[in-house]
C-alpha positions in Angstrom: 16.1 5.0 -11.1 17.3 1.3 -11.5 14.9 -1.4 -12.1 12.3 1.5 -12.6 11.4 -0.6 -16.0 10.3 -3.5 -14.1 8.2 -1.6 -11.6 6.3 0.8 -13.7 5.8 -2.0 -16.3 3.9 -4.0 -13.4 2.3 -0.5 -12.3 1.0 -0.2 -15.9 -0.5 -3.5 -16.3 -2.2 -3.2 -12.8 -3.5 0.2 -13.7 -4.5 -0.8 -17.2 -6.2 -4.6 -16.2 -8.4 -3.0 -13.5 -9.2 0.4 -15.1 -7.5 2.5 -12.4 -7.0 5.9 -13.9 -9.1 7.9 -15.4 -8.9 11.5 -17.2 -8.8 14.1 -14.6 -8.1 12.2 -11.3 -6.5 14.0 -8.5 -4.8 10.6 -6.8 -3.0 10.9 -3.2 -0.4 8.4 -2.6 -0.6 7.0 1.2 3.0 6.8 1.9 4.1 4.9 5.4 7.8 5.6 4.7 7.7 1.6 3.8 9.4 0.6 1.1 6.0 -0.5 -0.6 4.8 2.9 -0.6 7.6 4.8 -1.7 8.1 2.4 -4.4 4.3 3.2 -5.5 5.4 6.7 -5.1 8.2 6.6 -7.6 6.6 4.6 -10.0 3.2 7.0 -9.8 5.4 10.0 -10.5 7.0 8.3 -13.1 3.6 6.9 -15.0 2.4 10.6 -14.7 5.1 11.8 -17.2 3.7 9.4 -20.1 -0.1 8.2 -19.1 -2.5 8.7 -21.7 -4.9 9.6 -19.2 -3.5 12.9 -17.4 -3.9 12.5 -13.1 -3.1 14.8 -10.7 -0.2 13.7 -8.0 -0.3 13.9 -4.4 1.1 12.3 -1.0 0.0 12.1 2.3 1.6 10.8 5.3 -0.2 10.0 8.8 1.9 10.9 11.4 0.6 8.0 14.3 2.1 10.4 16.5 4.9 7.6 18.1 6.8 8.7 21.3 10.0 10.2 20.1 8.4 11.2 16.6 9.4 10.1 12.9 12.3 12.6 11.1 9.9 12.9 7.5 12.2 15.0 5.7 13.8 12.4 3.9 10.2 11.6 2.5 9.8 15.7 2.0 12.8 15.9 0.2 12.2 12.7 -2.6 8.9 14.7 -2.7 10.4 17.7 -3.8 12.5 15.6 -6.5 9.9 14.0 -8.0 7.6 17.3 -7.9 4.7 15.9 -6.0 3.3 17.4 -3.1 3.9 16.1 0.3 0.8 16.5 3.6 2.0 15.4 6.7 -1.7 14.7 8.7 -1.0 14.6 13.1 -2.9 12.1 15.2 -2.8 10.5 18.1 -3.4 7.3 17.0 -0.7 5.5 19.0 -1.5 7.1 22.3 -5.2 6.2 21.8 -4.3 3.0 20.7 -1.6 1.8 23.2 -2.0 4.0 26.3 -5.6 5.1 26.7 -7.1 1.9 25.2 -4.3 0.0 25.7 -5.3 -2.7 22.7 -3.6 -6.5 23.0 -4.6 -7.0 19.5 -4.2 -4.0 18.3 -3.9 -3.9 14.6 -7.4 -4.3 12.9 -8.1 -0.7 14.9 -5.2 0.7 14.3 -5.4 0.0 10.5 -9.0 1.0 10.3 -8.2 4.8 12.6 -5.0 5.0 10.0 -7.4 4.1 6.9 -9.5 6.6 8.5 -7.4 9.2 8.6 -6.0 8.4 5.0 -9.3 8.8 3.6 -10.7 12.3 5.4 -6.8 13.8 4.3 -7.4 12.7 0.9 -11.1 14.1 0.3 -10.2 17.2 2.1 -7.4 17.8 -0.5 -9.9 17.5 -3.3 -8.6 13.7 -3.9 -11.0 11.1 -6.0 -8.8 8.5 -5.5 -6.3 7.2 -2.8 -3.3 4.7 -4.3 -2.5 2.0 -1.7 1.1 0.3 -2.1 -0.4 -2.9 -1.4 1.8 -5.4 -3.5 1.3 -9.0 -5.1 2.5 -10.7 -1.7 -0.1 -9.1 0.3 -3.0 -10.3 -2.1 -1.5 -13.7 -1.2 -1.4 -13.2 2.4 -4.2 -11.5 3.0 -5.9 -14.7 0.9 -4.8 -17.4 3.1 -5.1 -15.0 6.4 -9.0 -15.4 5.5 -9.0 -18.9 4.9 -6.7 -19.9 8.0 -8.2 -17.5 10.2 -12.1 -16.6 9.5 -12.5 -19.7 7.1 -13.6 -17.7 4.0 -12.4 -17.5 0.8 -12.0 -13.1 0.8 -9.0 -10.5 -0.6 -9.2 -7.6 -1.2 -10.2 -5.5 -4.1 -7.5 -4.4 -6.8 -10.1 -0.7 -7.1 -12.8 -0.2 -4.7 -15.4 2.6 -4.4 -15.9 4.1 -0.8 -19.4 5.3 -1.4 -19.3 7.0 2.5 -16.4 9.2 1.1 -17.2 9.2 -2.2 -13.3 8.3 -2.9 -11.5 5.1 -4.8 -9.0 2.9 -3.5 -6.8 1.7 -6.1 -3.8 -0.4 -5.5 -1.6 -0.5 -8.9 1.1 -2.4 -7.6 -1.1 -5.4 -7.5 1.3 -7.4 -9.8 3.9 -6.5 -8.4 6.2 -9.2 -6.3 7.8 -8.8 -3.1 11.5 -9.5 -3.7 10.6 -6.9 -7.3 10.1 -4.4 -4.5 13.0 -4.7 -2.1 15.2 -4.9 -5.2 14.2 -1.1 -6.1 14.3 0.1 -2.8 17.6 -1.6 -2.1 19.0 0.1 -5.8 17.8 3.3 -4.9 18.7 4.3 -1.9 14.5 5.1 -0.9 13.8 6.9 2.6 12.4 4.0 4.0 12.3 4.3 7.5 12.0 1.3 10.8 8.7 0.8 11.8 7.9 2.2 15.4 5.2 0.1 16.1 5.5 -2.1 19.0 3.8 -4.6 17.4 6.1 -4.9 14.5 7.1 -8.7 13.3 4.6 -9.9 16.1 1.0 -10.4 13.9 -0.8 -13.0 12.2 -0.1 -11.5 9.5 3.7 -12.1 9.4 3.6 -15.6 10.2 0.9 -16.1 6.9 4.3 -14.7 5.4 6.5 -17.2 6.3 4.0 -20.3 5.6 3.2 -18.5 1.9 6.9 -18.1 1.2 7.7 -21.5 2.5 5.2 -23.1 0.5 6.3 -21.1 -2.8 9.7 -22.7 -2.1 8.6 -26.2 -1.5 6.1 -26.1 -4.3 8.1 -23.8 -7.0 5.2 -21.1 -8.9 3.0 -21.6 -6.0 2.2 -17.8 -5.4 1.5 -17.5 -9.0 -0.7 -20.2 -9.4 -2.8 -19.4 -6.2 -2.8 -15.3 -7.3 -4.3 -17.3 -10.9 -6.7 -18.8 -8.6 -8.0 -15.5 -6.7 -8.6 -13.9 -10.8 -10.4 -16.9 -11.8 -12.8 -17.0 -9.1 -13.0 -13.5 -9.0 -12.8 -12.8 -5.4 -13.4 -9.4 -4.5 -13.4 -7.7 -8.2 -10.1 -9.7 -9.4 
């Protein structure tokens, strides 16, 4: 896969600075059919081949259950190439979401029913861990989201312990940059698939995007100097 180099070396370093992996996990890849989490995917099943520590390989998908459904075989089928087994979970997430609750601001629920859902899938399949494709960008945003937003300095954690479900999150692409990301998917012709949420493009979340990316521009090295900050203060385990 092109760029692979790139990807896995910032996987590595993620997974080696925060102690991710240990002998004997059994780790189940959330995959979306985003790019982020098909490019953890790839670079998982890639860092499986040569890890010092040896991990078991899994993904799950959960299926929101969106009118007119989601065609997964693509996802089945770079599953299959890469030799990792693939769970589709059903909900009904969206219809308890948008037509029986009928949420305006829906998104914190809808995240925590889909984390949810992630995290019973992954403990039912004998999963310790669950691997998050949660990038270097979204450290940033989710950063100034708290400090806009709530007015406190929060992020979160690079590898945190779920002591309910007895499972670890870890998210190894934690290095890893945005535009790193769409360059792999772009070169690799990944599954990635619309989203069919209604709120797509719409949150709070987006527009902390825009004002990051616009400030990294303006003020050249600013993501990596305020990703610095987050490790030297230490927020949330960094």
């Amino acid at each position: 896969m092109e760029n692979m180099k790139r990807i896995l070396s910032y996987t590595r370093r993620g997974v080696d600075d925060y102690s991710m992996i240990e002998e004997g996990d059994k780790i189940a890849v959330g995959v979306s059919a985003g790019k982020d989490s098909l490019t953890l995917l790839c670079a998982m099943a890639q860092l499986r081949r040569f890890y010092p520590k040896k991990f078991e390989l899994i993904a799950i998908t959960i299926d929101m259950g969106f009118e007119g459904g989601m065609d997964f075989e693509p996802i089945k089928k770079l599953c299959e190439e890469l030799d990792v087994p693939y769970h589709i979970v059903p909900t009904e997430i969206y219809k308890i979401i948008f037509e029986v609750r009928k949420e305006s601001s829906p998104c914190s629920l809808c995240a925590k029913m889909r984390r949810g859902s992630l995290h019973a899938a992954a403990v039912e399949l004998g999963c310790n861990k669950v691997a998050l494709g949660h990038h270097n960008d979204d450290a940033l945003d989710t950063f100034m989201l708290s400090l806009v937003y709530e007015g406190r300095v929060n992020c979160f954690s690079p590898v945190t312990y779920l002591d309910r479900k007895d499972i670890t999150l870890i998210r190894p692409l934690i290095y890893a940059p945005e535009k790193d990301i769409k360059y792999f998917v772009r070169h690799n012709d990944l599954p990635v698939s619309p989203s069919l949420c209604p709120e797509d493009k719409h949150t709070e979340r987006e527009e902390i995007n825009e004002l990051v990316t616009s400030l990294d521009k303006k003020y050249k090295g600013f993501k990596h100097r305020a990703f610095g900050a987050i490790q030297k203060s230490h927020i949330d385990g960094y």
